[in-house]
N, C-alpha and C positions, 0 to 999 in steps of 0.2 A: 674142616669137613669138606669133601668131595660129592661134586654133583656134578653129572656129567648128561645134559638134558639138553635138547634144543627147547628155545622160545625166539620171539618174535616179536616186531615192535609192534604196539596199537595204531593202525595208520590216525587213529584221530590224534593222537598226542606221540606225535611222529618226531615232533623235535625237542619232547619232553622228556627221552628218556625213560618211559613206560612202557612196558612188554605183556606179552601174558606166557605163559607157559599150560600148554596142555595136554591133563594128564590122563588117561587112555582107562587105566583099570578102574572097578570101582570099589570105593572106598566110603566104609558107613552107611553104606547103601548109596549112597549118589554116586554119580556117574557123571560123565563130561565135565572134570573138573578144571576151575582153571586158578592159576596162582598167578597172581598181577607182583609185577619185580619192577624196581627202580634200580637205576645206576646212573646213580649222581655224575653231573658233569663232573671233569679235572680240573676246572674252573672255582668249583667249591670248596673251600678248606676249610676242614675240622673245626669247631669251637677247640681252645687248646686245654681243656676238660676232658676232650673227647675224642684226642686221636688215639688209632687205633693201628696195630702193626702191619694189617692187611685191608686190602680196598674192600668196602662194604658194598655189597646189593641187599637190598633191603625188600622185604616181602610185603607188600601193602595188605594185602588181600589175599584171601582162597574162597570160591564159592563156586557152585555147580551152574552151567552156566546153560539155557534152554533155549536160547535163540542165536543166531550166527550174529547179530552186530550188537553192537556194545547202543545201551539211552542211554539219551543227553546226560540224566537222572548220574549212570554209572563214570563217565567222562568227567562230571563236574564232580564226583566223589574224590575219583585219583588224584583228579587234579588238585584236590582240599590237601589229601593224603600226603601229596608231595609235598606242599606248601609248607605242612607240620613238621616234618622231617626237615627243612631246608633251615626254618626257625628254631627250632631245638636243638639241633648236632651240626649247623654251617654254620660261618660268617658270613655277612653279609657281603654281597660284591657286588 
């Protein structure tokens, strides 16, 4: 699949690897939406279950999004988010 979008990193988890991408039209009726994307370090390798023949970004999240900065609340979410993803589909490093 082809996606050809800008995003942007979340300055709170700036060295995490977490973005948001946001997306202008609306959709289901909500508006200002955003989609939270990971992109695993190169440092991470596949559970060998689970490699796959192209590099993964992963979509944490999509939610309409009503105030310009991200709560603690949403930050300590991704942060879960990523953690889950690192334990299920990485090896440990």
């Amino acid at each position: 699949m082809l996606f050809d979008h800008s995003y942007e990193k979340i300055k709170a988890l700036s060295s995490e690897g977490v973005y948001e991408l946001r997306l202008d039209d609306e959709i289901g009726g909500q508006s200002n939406i955003r989609v939270i994307l990971f992109d695993p370090p190169s440092s991470w390798k596949c559970h060998a279950d689970n490699i796959r023949p192209m590099r993964v970004i992963w979509i944490l999240e999509a939610l309409p999004k009503k105030r310009n900065d991200w709560s603690k609340n949403d930050i300590t979410r991704f942060k879960g988010q990523r953690l889950i993803l690192k334990q299920r589909f990485y090896d440990a490093a």
